[in-house]
C-alpha positions, 0 to 999 in steps of 0.5 A: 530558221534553224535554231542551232546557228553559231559563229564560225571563229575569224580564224577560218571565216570572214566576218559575221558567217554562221552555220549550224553547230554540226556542219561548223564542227565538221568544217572545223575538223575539215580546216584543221585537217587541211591546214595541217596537210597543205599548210593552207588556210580555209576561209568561209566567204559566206554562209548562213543567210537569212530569208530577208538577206537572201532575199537582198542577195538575189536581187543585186544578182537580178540587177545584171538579168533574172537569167544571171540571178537564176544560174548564181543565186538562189531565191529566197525560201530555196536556198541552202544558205537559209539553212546554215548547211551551206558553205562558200569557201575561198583560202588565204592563198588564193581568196579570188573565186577564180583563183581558188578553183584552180588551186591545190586545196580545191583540188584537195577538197574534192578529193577529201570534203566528203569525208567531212561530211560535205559536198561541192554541191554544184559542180562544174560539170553538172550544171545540166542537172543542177543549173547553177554555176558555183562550185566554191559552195559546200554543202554538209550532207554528213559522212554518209550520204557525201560518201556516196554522192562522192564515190558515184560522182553524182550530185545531191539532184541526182541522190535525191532522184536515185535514193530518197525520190523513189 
């Protein structure tokens, strides 16, 4: 359990979402930046989780099928959310997962959230080597490391595999 977790304020967040102070920070400059060059506002669907609710959270997904839960939700003790490094965003323009994909400000993060410190952490296209299927999640990895996995169109599987694994 991360010991640094605040609030994100309601004006970029929905209720009660919370991350650690560094990746809020990042995100805020992320928002404002954003904001001011779209005039769109970000909003966080869903952030830090404890163990307990990710554990609630796997288990609605479990009702459809474990393959379902496997390929959209995380188990508890595995996820980045328990972490408070992870971000689920949407935007007031387009609030609908679906929507948001297709939108301008997703295509602005995924030209721009690196410089932030963030990474779409499970990538359409990567879904062989992440097998998951959500690609609203964002990761803060900071500046350094979202750079290169950013630049080399890689995802954190695949940094760890090339740069930290070896």
């Amino acid at each position: 359990i991360p010991d640094n977790i605040i609030s994100i304020n309601l004006q970029t967040s929905y209720a009660n979402n919370k991350a650690t102070e560094e990746t809020v920070k990042a995100y805020y400059e992320m928002h404002s930046v954003i904001k001011e060059e779209l005039g769109i506002n970000l909003m966080v669907n869903a952030s830090y989780r404890t163990y307990e609710n990710q554990e609630i959270k796997y288990a609605e997904y479990k009702k459809v099928s474990l393959e379902y839960a496997d390929t959209f939700c995380e188990r508890a003790g595995h996820s980045e959310h328990q972490l408070g490094i992870a971000l689920d965003l949407v935007s007031t323009k387009n609030y609908d997962e679906t929507k948001f994909l297709e939108s301008e400000e997703y295509k602005w993060l995924q030209e721009n959230a690196y410089k932030y410190g963030f990474i779409i952490r499970y990538p359409k296209d990567k879904y062989k080597v992440t097998g998951f299927d959500e690609p609203n999640h964002f990761t803060y990895v900071g500046e350094t490391i979202a750079k290169i996995i950013h630049n080399e169109q890689i995802t954190l599987d695949e940094y760890y595999a090339f740069y930290i694994e070896k």
